[in-house]
C-alpha positions in Angstrom: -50.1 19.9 -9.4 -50.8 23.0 -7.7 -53.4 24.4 -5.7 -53.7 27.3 -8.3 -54.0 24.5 -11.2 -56.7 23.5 -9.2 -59.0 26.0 -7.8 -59.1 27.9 -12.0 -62.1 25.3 -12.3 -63.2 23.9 -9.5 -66.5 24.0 -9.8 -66.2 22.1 -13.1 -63.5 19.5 -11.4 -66.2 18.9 -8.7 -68.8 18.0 -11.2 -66.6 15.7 -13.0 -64.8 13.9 -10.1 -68.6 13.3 -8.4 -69.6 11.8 -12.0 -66.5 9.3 -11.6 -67.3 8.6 -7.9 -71.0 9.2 -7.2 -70.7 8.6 -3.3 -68.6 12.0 -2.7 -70.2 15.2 -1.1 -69.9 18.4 -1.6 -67.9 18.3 1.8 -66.0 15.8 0.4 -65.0 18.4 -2.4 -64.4 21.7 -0.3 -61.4 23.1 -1.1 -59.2 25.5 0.7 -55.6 27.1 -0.1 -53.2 24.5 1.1 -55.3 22.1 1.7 -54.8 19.9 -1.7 -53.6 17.0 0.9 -56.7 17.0 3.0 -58.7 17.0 -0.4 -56.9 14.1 -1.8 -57.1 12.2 1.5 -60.6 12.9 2.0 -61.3 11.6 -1.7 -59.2 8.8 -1.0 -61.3 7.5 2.2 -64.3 7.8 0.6 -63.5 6.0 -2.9 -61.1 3.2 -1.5 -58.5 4.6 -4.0 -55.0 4.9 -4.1 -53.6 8.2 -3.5 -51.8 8.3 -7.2 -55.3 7.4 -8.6 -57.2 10.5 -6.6 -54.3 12.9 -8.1 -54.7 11.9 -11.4 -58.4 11.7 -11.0 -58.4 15.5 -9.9 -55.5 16.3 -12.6 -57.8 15.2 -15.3 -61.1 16.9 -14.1 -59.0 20.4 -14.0 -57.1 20.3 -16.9 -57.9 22.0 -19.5 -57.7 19.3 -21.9 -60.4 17.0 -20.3 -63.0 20.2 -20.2 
């Protein structure tokens, strides 16, 4: 996945991904243009998850299937 993929619905990804893991920020959740790595590490340290888990997580809160 891209960072375009991601920023086309961000807002609603955020929503969803804090729904699934209730302890993240809105810091947490900032997202800047080539920073999908620091994103997905930052959700991993927080959730305890495994980095496969956090990209699919975020995958499925942008797609436009899981709207």
């Amino acid at each position: 996945m891209n960072n375009l993929e991601i920023k086309g619905d961000w807002n609603i990804a955020k929503g969803k991904l804090k729904q699934k893991w209730g302890n993240l920020t809105d810091n947490d959740l900032e997202f800047a243009d080539g920073k999908h790595v620091e994103l997905y590490g930052r959700i991993q340290k927080r959730t305890g998850q495994s980095l496969e888990a956090v990209e699919k997580a975020v995958k499925e809160a942008s797609s436009c299937g899981g709207l």
